[in-house]
C-alpha positions, 0 to 999 in steps of 0.5 A, spaced: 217 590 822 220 595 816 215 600 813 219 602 805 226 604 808 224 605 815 223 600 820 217 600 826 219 600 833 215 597 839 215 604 843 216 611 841 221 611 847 227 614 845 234 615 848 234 623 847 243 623 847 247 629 845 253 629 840 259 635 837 252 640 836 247 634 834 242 632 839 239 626 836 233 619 839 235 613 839 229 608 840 229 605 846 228 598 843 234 599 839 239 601 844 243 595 847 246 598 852 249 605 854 256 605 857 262 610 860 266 610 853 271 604 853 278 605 851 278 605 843 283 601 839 283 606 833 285 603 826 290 605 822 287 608 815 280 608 818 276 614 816 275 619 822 267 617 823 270 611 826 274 611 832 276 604 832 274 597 837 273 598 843 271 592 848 264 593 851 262 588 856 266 582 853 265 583 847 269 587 841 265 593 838 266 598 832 265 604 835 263 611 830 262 618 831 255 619 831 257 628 830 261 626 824 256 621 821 251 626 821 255 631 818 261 628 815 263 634 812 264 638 819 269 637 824 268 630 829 264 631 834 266 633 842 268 629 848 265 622 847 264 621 854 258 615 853 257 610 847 251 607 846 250 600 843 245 599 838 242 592 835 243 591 828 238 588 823 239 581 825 238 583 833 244 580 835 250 584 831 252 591 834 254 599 834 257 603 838 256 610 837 259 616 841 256 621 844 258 627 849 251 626 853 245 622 854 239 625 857 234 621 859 228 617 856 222 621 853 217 619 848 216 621 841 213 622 835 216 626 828 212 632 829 217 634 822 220 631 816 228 630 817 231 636 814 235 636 807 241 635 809 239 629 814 242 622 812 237 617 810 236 613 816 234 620 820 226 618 820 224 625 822 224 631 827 221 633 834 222 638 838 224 638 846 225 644 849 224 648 843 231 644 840 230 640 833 232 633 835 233 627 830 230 620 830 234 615 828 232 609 825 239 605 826 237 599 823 236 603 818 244 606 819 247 599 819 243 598 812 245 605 809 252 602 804 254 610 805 255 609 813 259 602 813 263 603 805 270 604 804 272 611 807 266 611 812 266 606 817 271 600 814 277 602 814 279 607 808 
């Protein structure tokens, strides 16, 4: 269900997941599968947000770096020891994103706005453990044309 440019999931049970400095939620619903980061196949003129193709249950998977697309500017993220599958708008394309830790499932709400510099498919803020964490909406990410245009996560 989409309400303006953000979409509403069942629950608000979120994957709390760690990547380079940023600790961000992903939505229970959204999230297809958590894996040990699979060997990636980098592709030759990619952007560093992507990392290349990995095979993830059988089936080949552009993986990014969720620490460089929250902030593109900055260095790519840290180790990668984990990637999250995440569904896409039509439930059956995929997205892996790479992330360092996950830790848990917890239940959510936005209690803050997303911050100025935060993408658009960054929903809102809350906080665990007195640490700011960024809820993502990632249908809202595979919708966003700065995430998956040249340079970005196609190959530049």
């Amino acid at each position: 269900m989409v309400t303006g440019s953000m979409h509403v999931y069942e629950g608000s049970n979120y994957l709390l997941v760690r990547s380079g400095g940023y600790r961000c939620a992903i939505p229970v619903d959204a999230a297809k599968l958590v894996t040990k980061a699979a060997k990636i196949e980098p592709l030759p003129g990619s952007a560093p947000r992507f990392l290349g193709l990995a095979q993830v249950a059988g089936e080949p998977v552009a993986v990014v770096d969720l620490h460089a697309l929250l902030d593109p500017t900055g260095d790519p993220g840290g180790v990668h020891e984990l990637t999250v599958i995440v569904r896409g708008p039509d439930g059956a394309s995929t997205l892996g994103l790479a992330v360092d830790e996950a830790f848990g499932v917890v239940s959510l709400t936005a209690d803050e706005p997303p911050s100025d510099s935060d993408p658009d498919w960054v929903t809102g803020r809350s906080r665990v453990d007195r640490r700011s964490i960024a809820i993502l909406d990632p249908i809202a990410l595979f919708e966003d044309r700065r995430s998956t245009e040249k340079g970005t996560i196609d190959a530049g």
